[in-house]
N, CA and C atoms as an extended XYZ file, in Angstrom:
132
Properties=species:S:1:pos:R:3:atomname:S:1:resname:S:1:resid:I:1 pbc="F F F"
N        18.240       -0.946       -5.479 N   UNK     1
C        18.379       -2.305       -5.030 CA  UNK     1
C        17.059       -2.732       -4.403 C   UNK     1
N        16.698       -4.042       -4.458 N   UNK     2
C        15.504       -4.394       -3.775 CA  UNK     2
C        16.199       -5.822       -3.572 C   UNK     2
N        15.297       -6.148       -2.245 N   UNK     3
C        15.590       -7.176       -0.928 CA  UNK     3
C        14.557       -8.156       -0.717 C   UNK     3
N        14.675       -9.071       -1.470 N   UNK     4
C        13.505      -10.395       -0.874 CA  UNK     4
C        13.295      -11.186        0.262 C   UNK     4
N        12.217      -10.651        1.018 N   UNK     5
C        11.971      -11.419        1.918 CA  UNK     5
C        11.618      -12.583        2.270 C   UNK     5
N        12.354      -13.937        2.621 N   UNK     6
C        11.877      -15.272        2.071 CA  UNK     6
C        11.201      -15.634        3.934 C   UNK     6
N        10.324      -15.898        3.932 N   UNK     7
C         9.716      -16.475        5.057 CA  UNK     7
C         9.200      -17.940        4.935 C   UNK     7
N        10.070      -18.546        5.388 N   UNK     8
C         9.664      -19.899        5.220 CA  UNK     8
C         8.516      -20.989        6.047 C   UNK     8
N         7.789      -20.321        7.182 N   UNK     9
C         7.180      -20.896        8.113 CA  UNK     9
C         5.991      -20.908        7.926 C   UNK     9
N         5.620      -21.660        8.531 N   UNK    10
C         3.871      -22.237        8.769 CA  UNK    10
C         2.919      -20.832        9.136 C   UNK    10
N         3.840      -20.253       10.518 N   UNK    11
C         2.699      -19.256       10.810 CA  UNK    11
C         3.331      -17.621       10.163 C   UNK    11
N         1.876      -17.187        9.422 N   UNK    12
C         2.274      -16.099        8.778 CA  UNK    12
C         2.550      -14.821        9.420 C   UNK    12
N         2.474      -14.557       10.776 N   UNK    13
C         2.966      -13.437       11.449 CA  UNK    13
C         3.510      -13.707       12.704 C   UNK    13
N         3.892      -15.254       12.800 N   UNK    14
C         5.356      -15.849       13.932 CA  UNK    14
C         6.763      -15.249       14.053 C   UNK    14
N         7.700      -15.621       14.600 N   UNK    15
C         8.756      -14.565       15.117 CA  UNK    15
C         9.472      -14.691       13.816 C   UNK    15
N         9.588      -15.746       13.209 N   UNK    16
C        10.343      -15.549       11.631 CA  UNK    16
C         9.469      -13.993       10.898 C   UNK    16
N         8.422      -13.726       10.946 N   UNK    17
C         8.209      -12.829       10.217 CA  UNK    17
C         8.501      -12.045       10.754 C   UNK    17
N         8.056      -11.821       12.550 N   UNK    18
C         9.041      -10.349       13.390 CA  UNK    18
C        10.008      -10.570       13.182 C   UNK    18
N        10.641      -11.009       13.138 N   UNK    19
C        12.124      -10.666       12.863 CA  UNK    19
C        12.425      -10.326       11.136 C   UNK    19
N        12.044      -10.574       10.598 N   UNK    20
C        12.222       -9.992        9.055 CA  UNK    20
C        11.540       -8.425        9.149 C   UNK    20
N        10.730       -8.428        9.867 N   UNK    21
C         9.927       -7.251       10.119 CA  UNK    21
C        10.829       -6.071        9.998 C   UNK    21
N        11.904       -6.378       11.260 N   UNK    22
C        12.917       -5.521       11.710 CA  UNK    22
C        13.688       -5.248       10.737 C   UNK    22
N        14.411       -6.507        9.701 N   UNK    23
C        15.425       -6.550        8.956 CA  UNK    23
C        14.763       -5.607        7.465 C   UNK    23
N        13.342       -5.650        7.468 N   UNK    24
C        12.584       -4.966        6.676 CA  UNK    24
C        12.485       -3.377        7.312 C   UNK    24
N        12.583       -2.789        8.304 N   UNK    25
C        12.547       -1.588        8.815 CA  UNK    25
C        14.126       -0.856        8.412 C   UNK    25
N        14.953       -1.631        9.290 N   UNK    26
C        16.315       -1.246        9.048 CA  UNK    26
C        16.561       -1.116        7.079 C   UNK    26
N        16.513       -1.630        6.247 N   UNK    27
C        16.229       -2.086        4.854 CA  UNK    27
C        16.100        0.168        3.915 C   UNK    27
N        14.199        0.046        4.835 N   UNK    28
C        13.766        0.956        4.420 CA  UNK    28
C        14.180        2.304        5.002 C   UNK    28
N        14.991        2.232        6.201 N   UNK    29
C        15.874        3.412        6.362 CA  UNK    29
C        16.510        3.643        5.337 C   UNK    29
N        17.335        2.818        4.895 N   UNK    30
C        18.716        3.317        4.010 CA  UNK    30
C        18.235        3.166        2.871 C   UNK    30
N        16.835        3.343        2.386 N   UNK    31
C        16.579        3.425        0.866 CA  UNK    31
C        16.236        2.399        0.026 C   UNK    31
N        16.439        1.217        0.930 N   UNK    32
C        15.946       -0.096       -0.023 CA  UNK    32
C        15.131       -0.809        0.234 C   UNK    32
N        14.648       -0.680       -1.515 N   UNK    33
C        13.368       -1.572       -1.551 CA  UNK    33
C        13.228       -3.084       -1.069 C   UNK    33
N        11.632       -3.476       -0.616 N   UNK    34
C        12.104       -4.997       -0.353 CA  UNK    34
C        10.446       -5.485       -0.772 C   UNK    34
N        10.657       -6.527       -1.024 N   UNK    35
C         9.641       -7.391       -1.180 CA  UNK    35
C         9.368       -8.958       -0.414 C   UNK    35
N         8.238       -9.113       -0.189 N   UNK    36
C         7.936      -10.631        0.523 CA  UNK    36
C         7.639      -11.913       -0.287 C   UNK    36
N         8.249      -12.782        0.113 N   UNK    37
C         7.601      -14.020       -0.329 CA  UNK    37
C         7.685      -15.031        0.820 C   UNK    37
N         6.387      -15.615        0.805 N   UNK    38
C         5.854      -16.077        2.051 CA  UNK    38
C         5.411      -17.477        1.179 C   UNK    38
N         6.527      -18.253        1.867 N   UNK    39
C         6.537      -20.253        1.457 CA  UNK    39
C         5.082      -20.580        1.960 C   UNK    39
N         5.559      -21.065        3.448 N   UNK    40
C         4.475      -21.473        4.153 CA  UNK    40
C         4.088      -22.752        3.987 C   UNK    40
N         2.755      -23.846        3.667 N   UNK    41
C         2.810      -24.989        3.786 CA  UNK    41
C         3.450      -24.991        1.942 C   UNK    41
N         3.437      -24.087        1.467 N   UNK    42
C         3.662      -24.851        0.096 CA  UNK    42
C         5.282      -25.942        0.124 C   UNK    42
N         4.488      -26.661       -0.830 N   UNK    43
C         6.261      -27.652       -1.513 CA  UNK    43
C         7.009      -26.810       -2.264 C   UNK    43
N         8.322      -26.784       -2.076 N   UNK    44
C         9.817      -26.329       -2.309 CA  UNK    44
C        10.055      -27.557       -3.158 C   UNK    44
C-alpha cells in the first residue's frame, strides 16, 4: 500500500507539513509506503 501526502499550504515546512510529518512516521512503522505532493501557491 502507499499513502499520499497532500499538503496544501503556502509554507513548505509549516505545521501542515509537521503534522503530516508525524502521520508520515506512524505510516512507516507499519510498513507503508508514502509519497508527497506539495500544492502550495499552485491553482487546483
Amino acid at each position: 500500500m502507499k499513502v499520499l501526502l497532500v499538503n496544501g499550504s503556502t509554507h513548505p515546512q509549516g505545521g501542515t507539513w509537521q503534522d503530516l510529518s508525524v502521520v508520515e512516521e506512524a505510516l512507516h512503522e507499519k510498513g507503508i509506503e508514502t509519497e508527497w505532493f506539495w500544492i502550495g501557491n499552485k491553482s487546483v
